[in-house]
C-alpha positions as CSV (number, residue, x, y, z in Angstrom):
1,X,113.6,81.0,36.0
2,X,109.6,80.2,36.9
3,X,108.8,79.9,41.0
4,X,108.7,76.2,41.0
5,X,112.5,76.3,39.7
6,X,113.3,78.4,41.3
7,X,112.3,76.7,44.8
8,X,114.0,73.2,43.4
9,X,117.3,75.0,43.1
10,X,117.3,76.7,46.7
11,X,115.7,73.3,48.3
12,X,119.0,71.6,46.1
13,X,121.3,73.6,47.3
14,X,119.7,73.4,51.3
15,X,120.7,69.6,50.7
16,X,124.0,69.7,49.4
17,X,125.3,72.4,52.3
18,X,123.2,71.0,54.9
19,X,126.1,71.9,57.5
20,X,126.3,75.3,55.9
21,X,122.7,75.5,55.8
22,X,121.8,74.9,59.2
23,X,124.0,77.1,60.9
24,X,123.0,80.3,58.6
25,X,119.5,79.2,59.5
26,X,120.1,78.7,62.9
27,X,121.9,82.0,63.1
28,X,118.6,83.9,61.9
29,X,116.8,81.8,64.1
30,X,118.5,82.9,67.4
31,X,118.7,86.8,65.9
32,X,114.4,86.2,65.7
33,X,114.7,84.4,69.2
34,X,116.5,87.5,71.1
35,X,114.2,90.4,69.4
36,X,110.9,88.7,69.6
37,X,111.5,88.1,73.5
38,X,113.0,91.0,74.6
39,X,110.4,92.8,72.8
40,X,107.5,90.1,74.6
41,X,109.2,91.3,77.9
42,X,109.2,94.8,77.2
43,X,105.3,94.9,76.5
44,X,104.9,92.5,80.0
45,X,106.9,95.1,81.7
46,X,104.6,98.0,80.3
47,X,101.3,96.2,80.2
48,X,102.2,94.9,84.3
49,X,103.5,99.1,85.4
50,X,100.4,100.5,83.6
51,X,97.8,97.9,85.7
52,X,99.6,98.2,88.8
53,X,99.6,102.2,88.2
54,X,96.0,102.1,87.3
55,X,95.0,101.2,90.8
56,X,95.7,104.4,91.7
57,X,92.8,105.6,89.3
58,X,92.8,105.9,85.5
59,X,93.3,109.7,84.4
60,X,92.6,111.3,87.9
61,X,93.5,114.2,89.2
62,X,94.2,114.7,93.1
63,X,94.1,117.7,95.0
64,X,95.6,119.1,97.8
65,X,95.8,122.3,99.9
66,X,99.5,124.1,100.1
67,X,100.9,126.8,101.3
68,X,101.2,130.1,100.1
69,X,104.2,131.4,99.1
70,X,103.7,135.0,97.8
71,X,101.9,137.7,99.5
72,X,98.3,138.6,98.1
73,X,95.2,140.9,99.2
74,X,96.6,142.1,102.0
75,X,97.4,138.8,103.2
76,X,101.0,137.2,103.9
77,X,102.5,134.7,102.3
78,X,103.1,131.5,104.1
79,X,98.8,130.7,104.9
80,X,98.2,127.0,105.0
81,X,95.1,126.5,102.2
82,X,92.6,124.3,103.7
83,X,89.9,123.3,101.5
84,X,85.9,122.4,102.2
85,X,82.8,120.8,100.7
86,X,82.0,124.3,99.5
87,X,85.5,124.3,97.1
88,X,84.4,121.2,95.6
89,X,80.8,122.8,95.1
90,X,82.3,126.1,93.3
91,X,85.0,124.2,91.1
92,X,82.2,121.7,89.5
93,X,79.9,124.8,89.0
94,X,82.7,126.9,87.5
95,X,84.3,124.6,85.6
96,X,82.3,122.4,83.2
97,X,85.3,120.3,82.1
98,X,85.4,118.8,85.5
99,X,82.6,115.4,85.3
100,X,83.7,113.4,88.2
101,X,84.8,115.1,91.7
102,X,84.8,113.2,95.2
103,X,85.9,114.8,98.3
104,X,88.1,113.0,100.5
105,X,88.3,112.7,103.9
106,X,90.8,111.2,106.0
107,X,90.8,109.9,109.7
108,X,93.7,107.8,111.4
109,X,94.0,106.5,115.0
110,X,90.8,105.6,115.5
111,X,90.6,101.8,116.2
112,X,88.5,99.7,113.9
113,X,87.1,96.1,115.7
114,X,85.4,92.8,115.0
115,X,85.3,90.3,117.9
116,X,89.2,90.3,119.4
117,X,90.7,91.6,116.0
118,X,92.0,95.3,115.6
119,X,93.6,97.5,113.3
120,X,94.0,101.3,112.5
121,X,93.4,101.7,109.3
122,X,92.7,105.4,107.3
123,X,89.2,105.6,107.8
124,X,88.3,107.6,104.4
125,X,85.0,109.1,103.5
126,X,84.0,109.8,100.3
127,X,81.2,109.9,98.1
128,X,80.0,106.9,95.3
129,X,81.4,108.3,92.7
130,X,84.6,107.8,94.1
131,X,85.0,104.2,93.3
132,X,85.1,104.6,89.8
133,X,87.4,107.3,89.6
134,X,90.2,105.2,91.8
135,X,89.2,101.6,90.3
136,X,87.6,100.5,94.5
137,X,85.5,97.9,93.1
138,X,83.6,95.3,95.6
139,X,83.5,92.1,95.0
140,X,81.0,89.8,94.0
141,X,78.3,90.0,97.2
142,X,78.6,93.2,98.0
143,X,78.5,96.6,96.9
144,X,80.2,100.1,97.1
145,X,78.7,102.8,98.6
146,X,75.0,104.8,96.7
147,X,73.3,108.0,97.2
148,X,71.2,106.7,99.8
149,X,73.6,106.2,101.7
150,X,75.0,109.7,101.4
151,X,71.5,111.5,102.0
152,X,70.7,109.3,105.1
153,X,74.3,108.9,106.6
154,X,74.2,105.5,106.9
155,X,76.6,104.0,108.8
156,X,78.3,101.0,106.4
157,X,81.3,100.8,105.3
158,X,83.4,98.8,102.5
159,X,86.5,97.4,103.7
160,X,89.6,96.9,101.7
161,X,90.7,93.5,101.1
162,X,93.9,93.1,103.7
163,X,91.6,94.9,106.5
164,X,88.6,92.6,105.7
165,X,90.9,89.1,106.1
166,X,93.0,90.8,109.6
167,X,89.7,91.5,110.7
168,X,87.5,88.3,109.4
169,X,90.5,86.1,108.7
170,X,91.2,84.6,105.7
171,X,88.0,83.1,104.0
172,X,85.8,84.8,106.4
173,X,82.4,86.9,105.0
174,X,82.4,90.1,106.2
175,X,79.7,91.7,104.4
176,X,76.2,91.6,106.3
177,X,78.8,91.8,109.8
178,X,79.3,94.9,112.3
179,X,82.4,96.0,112.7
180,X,83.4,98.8,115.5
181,X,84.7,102.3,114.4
182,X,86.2,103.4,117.5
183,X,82.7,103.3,119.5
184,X,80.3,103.3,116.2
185,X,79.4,100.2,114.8
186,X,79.2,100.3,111.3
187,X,77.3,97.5,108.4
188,X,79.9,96.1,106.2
189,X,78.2,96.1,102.8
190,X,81.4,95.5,100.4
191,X,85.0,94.2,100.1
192,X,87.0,95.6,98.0
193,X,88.0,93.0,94.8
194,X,92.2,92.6,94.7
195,X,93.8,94.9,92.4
196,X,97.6,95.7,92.1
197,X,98.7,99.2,92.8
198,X,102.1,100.7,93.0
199,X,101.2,104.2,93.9
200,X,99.2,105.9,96.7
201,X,99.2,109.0,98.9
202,X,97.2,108.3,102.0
203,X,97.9,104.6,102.4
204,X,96.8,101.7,99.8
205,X,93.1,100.5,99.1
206,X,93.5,97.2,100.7
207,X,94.1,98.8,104.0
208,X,91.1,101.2,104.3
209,X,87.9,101.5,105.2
210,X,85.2,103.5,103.1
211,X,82.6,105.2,104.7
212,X,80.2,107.5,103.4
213,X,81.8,111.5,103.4
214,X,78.3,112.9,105.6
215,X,78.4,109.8,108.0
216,X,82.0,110.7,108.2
217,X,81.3,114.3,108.9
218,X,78.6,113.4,111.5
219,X,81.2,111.0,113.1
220,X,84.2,112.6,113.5
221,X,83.4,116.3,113.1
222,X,85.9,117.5,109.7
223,X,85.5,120.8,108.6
224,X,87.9,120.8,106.3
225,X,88.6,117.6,103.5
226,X,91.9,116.1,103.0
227,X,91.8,116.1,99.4
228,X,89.6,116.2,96.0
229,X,89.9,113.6,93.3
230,X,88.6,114.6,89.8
231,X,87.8,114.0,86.3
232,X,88.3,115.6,83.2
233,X,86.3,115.3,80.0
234,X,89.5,115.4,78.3
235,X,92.7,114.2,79.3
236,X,94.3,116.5,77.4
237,X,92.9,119.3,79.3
238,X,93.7,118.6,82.6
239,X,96.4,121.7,82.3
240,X,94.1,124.1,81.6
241,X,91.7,122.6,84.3
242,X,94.5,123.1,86.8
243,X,94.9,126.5,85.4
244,X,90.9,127.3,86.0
245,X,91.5,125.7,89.7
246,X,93.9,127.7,90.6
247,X,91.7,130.6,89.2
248,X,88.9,129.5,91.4
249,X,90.2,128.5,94.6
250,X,92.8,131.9,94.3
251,X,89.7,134.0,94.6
252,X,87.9,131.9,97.3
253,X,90.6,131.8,99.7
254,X,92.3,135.0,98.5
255,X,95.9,133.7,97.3
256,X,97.5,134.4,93.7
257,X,96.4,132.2,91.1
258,X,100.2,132.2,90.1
259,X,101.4,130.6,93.1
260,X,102.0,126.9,92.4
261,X,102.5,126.0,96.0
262,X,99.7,127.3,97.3
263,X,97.6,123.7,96.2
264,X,99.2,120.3,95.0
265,X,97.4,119.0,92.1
266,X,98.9,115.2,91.3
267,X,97.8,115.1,87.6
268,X,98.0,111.0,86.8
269,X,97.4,111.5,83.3
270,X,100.4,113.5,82.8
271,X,102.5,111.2,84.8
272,X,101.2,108.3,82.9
273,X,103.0,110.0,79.8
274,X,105.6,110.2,81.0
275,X,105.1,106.3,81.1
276,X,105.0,105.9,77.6
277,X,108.2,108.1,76.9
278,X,109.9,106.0,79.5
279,X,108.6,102.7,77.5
280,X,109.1,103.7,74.1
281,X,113.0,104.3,74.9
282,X,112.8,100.5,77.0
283,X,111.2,99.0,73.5
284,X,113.8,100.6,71.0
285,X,116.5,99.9,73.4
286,X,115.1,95.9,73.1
287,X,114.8,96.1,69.7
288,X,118.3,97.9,69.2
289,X,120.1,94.7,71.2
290,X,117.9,92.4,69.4
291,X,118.4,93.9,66.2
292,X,122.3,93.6,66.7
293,X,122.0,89.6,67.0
294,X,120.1,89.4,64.3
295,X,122.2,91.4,62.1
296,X,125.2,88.9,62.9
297,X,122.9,86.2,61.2
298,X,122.4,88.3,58.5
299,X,125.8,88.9,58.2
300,X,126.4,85.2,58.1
301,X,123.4,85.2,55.1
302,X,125.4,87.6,53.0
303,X,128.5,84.9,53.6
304,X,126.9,82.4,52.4
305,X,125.7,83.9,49.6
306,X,128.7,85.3,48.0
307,X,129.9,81.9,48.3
308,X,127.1,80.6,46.2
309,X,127.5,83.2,43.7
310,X,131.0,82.1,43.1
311,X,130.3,78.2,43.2
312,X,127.3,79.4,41.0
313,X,129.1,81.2,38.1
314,X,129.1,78.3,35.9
315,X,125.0,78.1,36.0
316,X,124.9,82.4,36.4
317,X,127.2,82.7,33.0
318,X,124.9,80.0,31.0
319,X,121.9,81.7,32.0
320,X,122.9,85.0,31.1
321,X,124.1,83.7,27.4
322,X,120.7,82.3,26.5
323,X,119.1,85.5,27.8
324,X,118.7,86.0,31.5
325,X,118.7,89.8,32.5
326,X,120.8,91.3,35.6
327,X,117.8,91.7,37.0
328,X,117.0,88.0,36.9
329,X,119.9,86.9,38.1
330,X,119.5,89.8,41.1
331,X,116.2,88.5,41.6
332,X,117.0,84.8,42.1
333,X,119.5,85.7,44.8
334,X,117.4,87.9,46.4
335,X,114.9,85.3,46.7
336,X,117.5,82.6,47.7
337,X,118.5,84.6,50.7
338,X,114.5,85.2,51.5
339,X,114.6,82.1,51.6
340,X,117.2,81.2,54.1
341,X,116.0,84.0,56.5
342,X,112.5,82.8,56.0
343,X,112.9,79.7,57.5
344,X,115.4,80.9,60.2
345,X,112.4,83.1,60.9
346,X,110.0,80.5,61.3
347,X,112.4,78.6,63.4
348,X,112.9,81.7,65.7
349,X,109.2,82.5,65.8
350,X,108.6,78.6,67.1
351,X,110.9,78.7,69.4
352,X,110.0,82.3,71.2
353,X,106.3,81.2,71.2
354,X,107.9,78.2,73.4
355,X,109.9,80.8,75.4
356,X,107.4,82.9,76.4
357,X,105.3,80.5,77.3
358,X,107.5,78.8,79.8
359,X,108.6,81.9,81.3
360,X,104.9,82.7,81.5
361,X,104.8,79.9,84.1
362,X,107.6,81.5,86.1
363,X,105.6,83.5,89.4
364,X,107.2,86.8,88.4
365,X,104.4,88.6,87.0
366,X,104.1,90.8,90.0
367,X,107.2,92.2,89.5
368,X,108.1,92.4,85.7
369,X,104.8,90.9,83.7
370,X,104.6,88.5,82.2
371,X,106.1,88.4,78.3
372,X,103.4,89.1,76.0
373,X,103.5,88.7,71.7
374,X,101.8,90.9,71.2
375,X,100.9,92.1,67.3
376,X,103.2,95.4,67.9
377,X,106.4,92.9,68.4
378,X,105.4,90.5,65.5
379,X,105.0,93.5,63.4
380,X,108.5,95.0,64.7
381,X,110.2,91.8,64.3
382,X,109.0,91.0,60.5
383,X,110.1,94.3,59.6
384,X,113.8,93.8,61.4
385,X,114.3,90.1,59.6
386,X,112.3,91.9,55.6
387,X,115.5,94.5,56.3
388,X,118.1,92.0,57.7
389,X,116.7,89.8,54.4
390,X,117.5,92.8,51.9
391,X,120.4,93.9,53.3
392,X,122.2,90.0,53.3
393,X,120.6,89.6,49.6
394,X,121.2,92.5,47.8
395,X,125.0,92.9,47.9
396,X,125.5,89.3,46.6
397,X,122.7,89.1,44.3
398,X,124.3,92.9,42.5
399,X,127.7,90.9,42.3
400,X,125.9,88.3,40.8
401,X,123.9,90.6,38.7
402,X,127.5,92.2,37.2
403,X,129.6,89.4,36.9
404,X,131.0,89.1,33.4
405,X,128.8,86.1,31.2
406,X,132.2,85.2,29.2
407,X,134.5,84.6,32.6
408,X,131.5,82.7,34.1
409,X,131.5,80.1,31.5
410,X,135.5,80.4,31.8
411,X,135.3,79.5,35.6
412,X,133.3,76.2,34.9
């Protein structure tokens, strides 16, 4: 039997169970419905955790003194590990992997004012480079902080976005305005551009102020830095960078390079893994529930086919007597139930692409993303309905395939 046969008899047999028809159709339909959106709301979920996350800083590494814990060099064990400018100097000279390093300094309680508004903010000092390793962009009309500004110790300052609007109020322009840092009046030259982020240490972006880390030496006096943020070359390094840190710093402040607590090293990259794992299992658990109501439409596919096979033996023992193989007869079925879960497919695929879309309208992005079909769940899907298709196809079409020509003809 030729394509365009074969196409007239399944379109034939659509009209005379159009009942039947529908509700196998619809039942693949809802099976496509449930995978393809809980797999659109997984890959929100992840895409929404990994942005929010990424205002932290994308593959970072923070670093903090500890305490040690183990005696070493003659020294006892329980030394609080302060670290300096000096650290920071040794570890980018002794360890080549590290490309991007910013000291940070930290400074609370100190009032920051513009006219009668007031807030204490962390007033943190660091160096440029700093805003591209923890995503502190400015917005458009104003800047982040340059090297001049380290070499002359300017006093400016870029203000995150909730400490520019309590300060300037909402629509105000802070940048090109003074505002007082306890009795030091400093140039606003940037606000920092909204972002989402779900993690911190110190406090969150929005609520800081940036200053550069001399001016902030000048101002306040710090020996000592609250904490290092770095880059490595290679992600995929960062362990053995923490394990050349340790090195390092062990022999500068005289504490064993096998005592864990004696620095805190936040390593984003390896918590962002940890990410994936986490979403990988979220994605096959979606596809897993999905994958069980679509299986119940192809369960009701396979139903409907064995009964066409048996209304069908008249026609299946004819065509076998003027010459059709098994294989034939297997392949008509097969196609036949293609068919059906074809156009439940399509159905399913129209009606999640109307789904998501509505939901997309729904303010909950913030929270849970916002449902995304993406190629990776059209992919995922296909592949669930090609083996839901195979599976409802093949056992009727072999029945088919074996029935007996002579009882066929008999049944008619």
């Amino acid at each position: 039997m030729g394509p365009v046969a074969l196409l007239r008899t399944f379109l034939a047999d659509l009209r005379a169970h159009r009942l039947r028809s529908f509700l196998t159709v619809m039942g693949i339909a809802w099976g496509t419905v449930a995978v393809v959106v809980l797999l659109a709301f997984g890959v929100g979920l992840e895409e929404q955790t990994r942005e929010n996350f990424h205002g932290l800083g994308e593959r970072i590494v923070i670093l903090f003194g500890g305490r040690t814990t183990v005696p070493h060099a003659g020294f006892p064990d329980g030394r609080s590990i302060q670290l300096d400018e000096e650290d920071g100097a040794a570890l980018r000279r002794e360890i080549p992997e590290i490309v991007q390093m910013s000291p940070e300094y930290s400074e609370r309680g100190v009032p920051v004012r513009h006219g009668r508004e007031s807030a204490n903010p962390n007033i943190t000092g660091v160096r440029p480079v700093y805003g591209r390793l923890r995503n502190v962009i400015a917005r458009r009309g104003g800047r982040f902080l340059n090297r001049l500004d380290m070499e002359e110790r300017r006093r400016v300052a870029v203000l995150g976005d909730d400490l520019a609007e309590l300060l300037f109020g909402e629509g105000g322009e802070p940048v090109g305005q003074r505002v007082q840092v306890g009795q030091v009046p400093f140039l606003v030259v940037g606000v920092m551009k909204e972002k989402n982020q779900n993690s911190s240490y110190n406090s969150r972006d929005e609520d800081r102020i940036f200053i550069p880390a001399t001016t902030h030496r000048a101002v306040f006096g710090d020996r000592h830095v609250a904490n290092f943020v770095y880059r490595t070359s290679d992600p995929g390094r960062t362990k053995a960078v923490e394990r050349e840190v340790y090195r390092v710093l062990g022999a500068r402040h005289k504490f064993d390079a096998a005592d864990e607590d004696a620095l805190q090293v936040w390593d984003t990259a390896e918590f962002e893994q940890q990410f994936d794992y986490l979403f990988l299992g979220f994605n096959l658990f979606f596809a897993l529930v999905g994958s069980f109501t679509l299986s119940v439409g192809g369960v009701g596919v396979a139903n409907i086919m064995y009964i066409v096979v048996r209304e069908r033996m008249p026609e299946i023992g004819i065509r076998r007597s003027v010459g059709a193989r098994q294989r034939d007869i297997m392949a008509q079925f097969l196609a036949e139930a293609g068919g059906i879960v074809a156009l439940g497919a399509a159905a399913g695929f129209l009606a999640s692409v109307g789904i998501v879309r509505l939901l997309a309208l729904v303010p909950m992005d913030e929270f849970v993303g916002t449902p995304t079909i993406s190629p990776l769940v059209i992919a995922v899907t296909v592949t669930l309905l090609g083996a839901v298709g195979l599976a409802a196809g093949f056992f009727p079409a072999r029945q088919a395939a074996r029935l007996d020509p002579v009882e066929c003809l008999r049944s008619g």
